[in-house]
N, C-alpha and C positions, 0 to 999 in steps of 0.2 A: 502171272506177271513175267514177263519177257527180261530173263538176264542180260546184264550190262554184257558191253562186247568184251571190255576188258577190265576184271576184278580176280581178286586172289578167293579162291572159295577153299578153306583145308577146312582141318581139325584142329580147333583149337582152344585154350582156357583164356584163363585172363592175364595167363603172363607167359607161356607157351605156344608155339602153331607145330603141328609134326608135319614132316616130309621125307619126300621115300626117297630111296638109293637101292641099284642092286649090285651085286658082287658075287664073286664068288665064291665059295662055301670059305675057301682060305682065308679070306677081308670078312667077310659076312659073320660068320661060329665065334673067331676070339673077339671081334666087334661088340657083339651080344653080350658074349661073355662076360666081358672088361669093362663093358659101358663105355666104350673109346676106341676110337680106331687103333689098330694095331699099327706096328711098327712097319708091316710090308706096306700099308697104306701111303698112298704117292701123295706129299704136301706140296709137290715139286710144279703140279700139273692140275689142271683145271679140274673143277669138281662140280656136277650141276644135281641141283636139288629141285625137287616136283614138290609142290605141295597136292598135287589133284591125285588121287591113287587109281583111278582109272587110268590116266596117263602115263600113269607107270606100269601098269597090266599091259598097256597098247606097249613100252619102249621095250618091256621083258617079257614081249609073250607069253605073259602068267609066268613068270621066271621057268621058262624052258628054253630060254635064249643064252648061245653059251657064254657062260662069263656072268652069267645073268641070274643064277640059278637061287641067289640067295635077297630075298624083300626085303631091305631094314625099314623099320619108321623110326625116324630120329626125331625127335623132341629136341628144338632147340629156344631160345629163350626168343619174347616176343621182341625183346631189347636189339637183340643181335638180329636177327630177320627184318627189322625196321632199319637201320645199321646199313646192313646189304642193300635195302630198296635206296635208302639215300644216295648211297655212292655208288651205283650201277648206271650203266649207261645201254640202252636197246642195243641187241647184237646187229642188227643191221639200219640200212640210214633209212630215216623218215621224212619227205620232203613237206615242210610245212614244221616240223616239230624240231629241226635241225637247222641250224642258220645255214648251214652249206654241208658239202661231204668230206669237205677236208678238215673241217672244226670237227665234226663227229667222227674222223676218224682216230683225229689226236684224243678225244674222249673216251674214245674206247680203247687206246692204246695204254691210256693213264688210269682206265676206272680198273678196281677190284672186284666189281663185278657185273657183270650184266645180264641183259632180258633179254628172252624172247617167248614171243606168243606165238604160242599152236593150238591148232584147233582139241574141245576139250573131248574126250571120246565119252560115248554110251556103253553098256554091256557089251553089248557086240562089239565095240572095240571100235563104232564105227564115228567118223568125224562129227562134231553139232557144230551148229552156227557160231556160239561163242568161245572164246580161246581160254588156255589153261596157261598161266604163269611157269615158263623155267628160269630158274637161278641158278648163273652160272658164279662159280668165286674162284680164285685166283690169290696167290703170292695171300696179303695179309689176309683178306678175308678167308681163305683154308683154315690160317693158323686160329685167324679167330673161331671159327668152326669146332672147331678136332679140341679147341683148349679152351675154350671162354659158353660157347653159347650151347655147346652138346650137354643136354642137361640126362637124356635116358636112347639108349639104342634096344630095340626088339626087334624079332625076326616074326614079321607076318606072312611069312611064305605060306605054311597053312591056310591062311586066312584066306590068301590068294587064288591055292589049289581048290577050294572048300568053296568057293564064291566061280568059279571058274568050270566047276565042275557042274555047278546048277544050275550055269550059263548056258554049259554045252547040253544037259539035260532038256535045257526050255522052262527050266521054273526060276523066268527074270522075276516075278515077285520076291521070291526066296531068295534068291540074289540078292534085290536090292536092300532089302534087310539088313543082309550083314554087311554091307558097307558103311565104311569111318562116316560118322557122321559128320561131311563135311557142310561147313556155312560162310556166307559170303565174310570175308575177313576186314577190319575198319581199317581201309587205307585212304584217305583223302588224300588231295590233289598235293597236300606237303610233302608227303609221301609219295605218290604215283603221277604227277601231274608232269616229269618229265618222260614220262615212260607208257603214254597212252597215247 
């Protein structure tokens, strides 16, 4: 079956989705830690969240990009992640899905957070036809973030190196294995219909 061009595919339960972030060992260690972003953690400045974990191998070089070196999966509530699709607005203009570029810009001037779609990667890191979901949050949605919808913070950097390493071996079987078993996530058009 041929995926949709554009759908949320994570990890997720019936009241949870995880999404990855990397950081630095400094944001990343007491993060884990705490269960909570620490205090050097910027609420001030845009935060974007992957739900696809390949796409987060592709943005942190298997975290060996600097600044990059540490994988969270954050667990946050399916409440708040539905929250953020509602009031997000696509980071760039769409013609046909936009009444004009000056109405979308004020929208995106005003939303808490927004989308954008990139292509979603394979093992090799290399592009596929269909796109992967970023969620970028901003001003209230951070705060919601860091204090309402972070339900567990883990460091899969392992998992990363571990899956990365049997990449570069050539046992993509093995590989694909131990990846999140990610599945297509229930977003209807209430939800995603101004964002596709």
């Amino acid at each position: 079956m041929e995926e949709p061009q554009h759908s949320v595919r994570a990890l997720h339960t019936a009241t949870t989705i995880t999404v990855y972030q990397a950081y630095t060992p400094e944001i990343g260690v007491p993060a884990v830690r705490q269960g909570r972003f620490p205090a050097a953690w910027k609420r001030d400045r845009m935060t974007w969240i992957k739900p696809s974990f390949l796409w987060m191998m592709y943005r942190c070089g298997w975290a060996t990009k600097a600044g990059q070196e540490t994988v969270l999966a954050v667990e946050i509530t399916r409440d708040g992640f539905e929250w953020a699709l509602r009031h997000a607005c696509l980071s760039s203009y769409t013609r046909g899905l936009h009444t004009d570029r000056d109405t979308w810009q004020r929208q995106l001037k005003h939303a808490p957070t927004r989308v954008q779609w990139d292509p979603e990667r394979d093992l090799r890191l290399r592009p596929l036809p269909h796109r992967s979901l970023q969620l970028g949050l901003s001003g209230e949605a951070v705060r919601r973030y860091a204090d309402e919808w972070t339900v567990s913070i883990s460091d899969v950097t392992p998992l990363a190196r571990e899956i990365h390493a049997l990449v570069s071996s050539g046992d993509l079987d093995s590989a694909a294995r131990r990846l999140p078993e990610e599945r297509s996530y229930p977003a209807g058009d209430d939800l995603m219909g101004h964002l596709r």
